[in-house]
C-alpha positions as CSV (number, residue, x, y, z in Angstrom):
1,X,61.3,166.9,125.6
2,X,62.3,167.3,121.8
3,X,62.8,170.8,122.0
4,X,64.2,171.3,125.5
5,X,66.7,168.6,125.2
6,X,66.8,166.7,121.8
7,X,66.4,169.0,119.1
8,X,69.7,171.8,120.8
9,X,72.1,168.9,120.6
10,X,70.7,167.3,117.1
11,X,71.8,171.2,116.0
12,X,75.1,170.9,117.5
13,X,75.5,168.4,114.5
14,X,75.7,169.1,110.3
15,X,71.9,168.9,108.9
16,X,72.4,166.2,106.6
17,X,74.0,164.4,108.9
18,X,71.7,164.4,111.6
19,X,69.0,163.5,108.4
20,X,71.2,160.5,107.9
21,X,71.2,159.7,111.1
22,X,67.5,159.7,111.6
23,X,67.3,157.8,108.5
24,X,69.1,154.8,110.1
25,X,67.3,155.2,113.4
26,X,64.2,154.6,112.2
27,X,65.3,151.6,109.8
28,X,67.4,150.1,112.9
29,X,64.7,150.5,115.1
30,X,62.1,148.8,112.8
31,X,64.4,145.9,112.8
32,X,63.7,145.3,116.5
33,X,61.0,142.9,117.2
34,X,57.9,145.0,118.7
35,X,58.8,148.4,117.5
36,X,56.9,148.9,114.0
37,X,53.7,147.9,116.1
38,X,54.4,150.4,119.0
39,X,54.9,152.6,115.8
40,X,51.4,151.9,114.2
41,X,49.7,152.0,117.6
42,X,51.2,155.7,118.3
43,X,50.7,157.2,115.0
44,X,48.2,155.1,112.3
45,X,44.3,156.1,112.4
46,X,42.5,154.0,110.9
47,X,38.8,155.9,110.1
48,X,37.1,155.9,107.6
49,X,36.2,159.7,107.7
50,X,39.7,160.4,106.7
51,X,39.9,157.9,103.5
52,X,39.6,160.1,100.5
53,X,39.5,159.3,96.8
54,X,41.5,161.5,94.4
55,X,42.1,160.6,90.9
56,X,41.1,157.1,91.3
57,X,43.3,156.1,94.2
58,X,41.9,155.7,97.5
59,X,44.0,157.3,100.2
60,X,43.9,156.3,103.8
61,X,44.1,159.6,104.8
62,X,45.2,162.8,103.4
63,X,48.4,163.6,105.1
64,X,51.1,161.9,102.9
65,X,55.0,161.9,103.1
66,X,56.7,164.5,100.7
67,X,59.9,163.3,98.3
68,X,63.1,164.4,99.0
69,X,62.9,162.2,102.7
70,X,63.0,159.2,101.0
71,X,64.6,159.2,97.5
72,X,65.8,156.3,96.7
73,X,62.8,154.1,98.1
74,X,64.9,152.5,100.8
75,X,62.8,153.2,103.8
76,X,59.3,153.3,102.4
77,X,57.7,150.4,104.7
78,X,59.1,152.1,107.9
79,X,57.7,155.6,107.5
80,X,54.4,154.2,106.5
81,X,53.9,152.9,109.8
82,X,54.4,156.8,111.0
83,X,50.5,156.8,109.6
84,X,51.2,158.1,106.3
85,X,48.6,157.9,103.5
86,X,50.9,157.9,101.4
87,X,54.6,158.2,100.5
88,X,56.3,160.0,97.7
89,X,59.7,158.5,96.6
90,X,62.5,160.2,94.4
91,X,63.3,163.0,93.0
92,X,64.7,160.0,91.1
93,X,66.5,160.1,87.9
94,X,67.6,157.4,84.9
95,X,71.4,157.5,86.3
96,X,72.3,157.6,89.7
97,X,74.0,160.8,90.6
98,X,76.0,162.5,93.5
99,X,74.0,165.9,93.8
100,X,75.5,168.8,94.4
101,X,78.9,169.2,96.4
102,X,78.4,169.2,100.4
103,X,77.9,171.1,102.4
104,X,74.5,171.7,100.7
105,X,71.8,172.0,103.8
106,X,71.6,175.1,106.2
107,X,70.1,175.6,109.1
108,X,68.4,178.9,109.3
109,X,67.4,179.2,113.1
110,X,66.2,182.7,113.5
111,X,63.7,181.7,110.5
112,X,62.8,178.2,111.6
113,X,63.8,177.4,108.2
114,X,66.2,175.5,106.2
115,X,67.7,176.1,102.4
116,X,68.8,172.9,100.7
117,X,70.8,172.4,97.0
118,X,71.0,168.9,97.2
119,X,70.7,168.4,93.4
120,X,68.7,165.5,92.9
121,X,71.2,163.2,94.4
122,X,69.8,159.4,94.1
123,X,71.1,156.1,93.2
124,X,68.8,156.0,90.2
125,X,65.7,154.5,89.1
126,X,66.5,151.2,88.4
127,X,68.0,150.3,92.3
128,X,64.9,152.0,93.3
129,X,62.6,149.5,91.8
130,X,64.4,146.7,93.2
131,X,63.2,147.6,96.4
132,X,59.6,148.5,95.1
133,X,59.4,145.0,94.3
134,X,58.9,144.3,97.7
135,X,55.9,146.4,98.5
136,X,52.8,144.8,99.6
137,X,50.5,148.1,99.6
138,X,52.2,150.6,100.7
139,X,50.4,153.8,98.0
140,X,53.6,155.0,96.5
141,X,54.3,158.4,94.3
142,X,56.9,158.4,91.7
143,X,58.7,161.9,91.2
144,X,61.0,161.6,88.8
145,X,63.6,164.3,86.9
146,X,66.3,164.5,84.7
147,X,70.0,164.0,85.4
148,X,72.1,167.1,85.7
149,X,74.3,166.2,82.8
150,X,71.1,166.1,80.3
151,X,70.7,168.7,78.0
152,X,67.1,170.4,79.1
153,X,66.7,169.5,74.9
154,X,67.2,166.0,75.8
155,X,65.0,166.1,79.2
156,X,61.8,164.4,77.9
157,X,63.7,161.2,77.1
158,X,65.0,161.0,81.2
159,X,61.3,161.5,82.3
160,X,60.5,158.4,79.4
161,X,63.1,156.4,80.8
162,X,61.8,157.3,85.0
163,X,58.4,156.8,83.6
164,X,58.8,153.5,81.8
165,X,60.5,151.8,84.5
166,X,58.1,152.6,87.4
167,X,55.0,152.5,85.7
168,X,54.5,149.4,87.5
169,X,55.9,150.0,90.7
170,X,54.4,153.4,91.4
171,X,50.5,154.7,91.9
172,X,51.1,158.3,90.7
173,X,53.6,160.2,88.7
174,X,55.2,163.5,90.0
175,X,57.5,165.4,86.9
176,X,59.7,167.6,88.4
177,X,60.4,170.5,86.7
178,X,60.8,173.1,89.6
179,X,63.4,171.8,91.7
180,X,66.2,175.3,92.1
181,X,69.1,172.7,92.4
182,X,69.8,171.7,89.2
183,X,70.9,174.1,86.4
184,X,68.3,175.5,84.4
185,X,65.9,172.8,85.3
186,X,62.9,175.5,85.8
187,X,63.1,176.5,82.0
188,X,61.4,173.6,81.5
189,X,58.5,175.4,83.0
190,X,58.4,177.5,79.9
191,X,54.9,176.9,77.9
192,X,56.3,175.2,74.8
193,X,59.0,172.8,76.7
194,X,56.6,172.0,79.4
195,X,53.9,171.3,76.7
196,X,56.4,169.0,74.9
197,X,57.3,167.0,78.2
198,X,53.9,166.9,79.6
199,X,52.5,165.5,76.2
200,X,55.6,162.9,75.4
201,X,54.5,161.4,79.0
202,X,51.2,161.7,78.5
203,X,50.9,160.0,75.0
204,X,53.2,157.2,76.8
205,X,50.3,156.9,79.4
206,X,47.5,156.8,77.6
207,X,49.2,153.7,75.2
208,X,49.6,151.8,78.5
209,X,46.6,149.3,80.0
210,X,45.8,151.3,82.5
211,X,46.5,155.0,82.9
212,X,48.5,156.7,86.2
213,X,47.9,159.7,87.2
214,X,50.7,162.5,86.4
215,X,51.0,165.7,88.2
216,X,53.2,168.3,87.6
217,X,55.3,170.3,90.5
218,X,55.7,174.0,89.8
219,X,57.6,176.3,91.9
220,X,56.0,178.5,94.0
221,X,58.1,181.8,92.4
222,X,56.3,181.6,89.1
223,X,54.6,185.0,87.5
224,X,51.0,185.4,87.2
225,X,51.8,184.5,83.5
226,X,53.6,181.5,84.0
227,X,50.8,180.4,85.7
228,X,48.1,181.1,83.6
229,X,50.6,179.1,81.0
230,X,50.4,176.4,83.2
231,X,46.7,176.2,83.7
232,X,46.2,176.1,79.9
233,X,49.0,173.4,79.6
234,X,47.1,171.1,82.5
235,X,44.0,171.5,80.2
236,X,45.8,170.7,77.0
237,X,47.8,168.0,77.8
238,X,45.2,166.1,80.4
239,X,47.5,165.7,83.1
240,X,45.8,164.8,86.9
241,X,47.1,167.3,88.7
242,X,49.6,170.0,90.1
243,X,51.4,169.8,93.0
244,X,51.9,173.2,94.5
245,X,54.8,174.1,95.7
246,X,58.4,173.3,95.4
247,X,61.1,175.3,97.6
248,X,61.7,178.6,97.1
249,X,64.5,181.0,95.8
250,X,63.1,184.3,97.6
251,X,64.7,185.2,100.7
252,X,62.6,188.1,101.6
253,X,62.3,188.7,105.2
254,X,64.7,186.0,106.2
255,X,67.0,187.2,109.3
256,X,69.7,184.8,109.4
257,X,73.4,185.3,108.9
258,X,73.1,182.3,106.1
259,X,69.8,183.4,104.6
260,X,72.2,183.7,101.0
261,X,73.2,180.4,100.4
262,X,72.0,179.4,97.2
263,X,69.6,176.8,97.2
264,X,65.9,176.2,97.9
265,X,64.0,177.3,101.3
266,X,60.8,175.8,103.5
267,X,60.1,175.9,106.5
268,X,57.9,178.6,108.3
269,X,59.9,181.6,106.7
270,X,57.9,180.0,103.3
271,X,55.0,179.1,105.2
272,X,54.1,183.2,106.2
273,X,55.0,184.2,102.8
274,X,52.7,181.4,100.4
275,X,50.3,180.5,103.2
């Protein structure tokens, strides 16, 4: 039924808006006496053979929600009864900020793909935590970034900021320094800034009572080099983790009349080419 009859006249409508739209359905919807059970009863499993344990957090299961759906930590409850193990908020930074200018998510339909430059756009990290006051176990990530304006020189003191005030909102940290949105954010995947960053947060972690786990996000266009860098700055610095992968800027093999739009891509075009 979705793709005979729902999905053609959801593309009759702008991308963002129809993600907007689903946004509010789902919240509305929740509202409505009955409907987060029907929710959990479709889509939560409950079984112990799915629980796994990864740097010290026990996860129901390993399917989690990505960031970027829910940025500003708004609908977190709601999706979690979609039978996430988890959900990822942000990319969130110290000062709310627009993003890019619209229209900044395309369609591409040959591709069953989309490209998106939506630049980070949140309300910032303190409105955030207002609402992550209010959870009552819901395993949260925190990706957090710096704000367009920031000098990448200045970058580590955004992620201190991010870091500092959801330290005790969030379960894990997620620095994103691949994102192909904002200007020259992936030269902070150089070795020597990254090593910087990833050690200013780390020292920050270890002086706290109890340590959260930080993994870094790395784009998936990075040269053998880059990440053989990044391996030795994982080892280095300590860090949890790496997430693997951001969007990406390659458009090889793409067939759609939009397939140059600046901007990141996923979707099954990115899928055949990483996977």
């Amino acid at each position: 039924m979705y793709k005979l009859l729902i999905r053609p006249i959801l593309f009759f409508f702008d991308p963002e808006k129809v993600h907007y739209f689903t946004f509010s359905l789902i919240r509305i919807t929740s509202k409505i006496p009955g409907f987060s059970s029907i929710y959990r009863s479709l889509y939560c499993v409950d079984d112990k053979r799915l629980e796994i344990e990864v740097f010290g957090l026990k996860f129901k299961n390993p399917i989690g929600l990505a960031a970027g759906f829910d940025k500003d930590a708004v609908l977190y409850k709601e999706l979690s009864n979609f039978g996430f193990g988890f959900i990822e908020i942000g990319t969130l930074t110290p000062k709310g900020q627009e993003g890019n200018p619209k229209k900044r998510l395309f369609r591409l339909k040959e591709d069953s793909a989309i490209i998106n430059r939506m630049g980070f756009n949140n309300g910032g990290v303190v409105e955030a935590i207002e609402r992550l006051k209010k959870n009552d176990g819901v395993l949260i990530g925190g990706n957090i970034g710096k704000n367009k304006v920031t000098p990448n020189e200045e970058a580590a003191s955004d992620y201190e900021i991010c870091f500092d005030a959801l330290y005790d909102y969030v379960d894990y940290f997620v620095v994103n320094v691949s994102s192909p949105n904002t200007p020259n954010l992936r030269a902070l995947q150089d070795k020597a800034p990254l090593t910087q960053l990833l050690q200013t947060l780390q020292n920050k972690n270890f002086s706290m009572p109890k340590q959260k786990p930080i993994l870094l996000k790395i784009a998936p266009d990075l040269t053998d080099e880059q990440l053989l860098d990044i391996i030795d700055i994982v080892k280095e610095t300590q860090i949890a983790g790496v997430i693997a992968t951001n969007t990406t800027i390659s458009r090889e093999g793409l067939q759609s009349d939009n397939k140059s739009e600046m901007g990141g891509l996923s979707g099954k075009a990115f899928d055949k080419k990483f996977y």
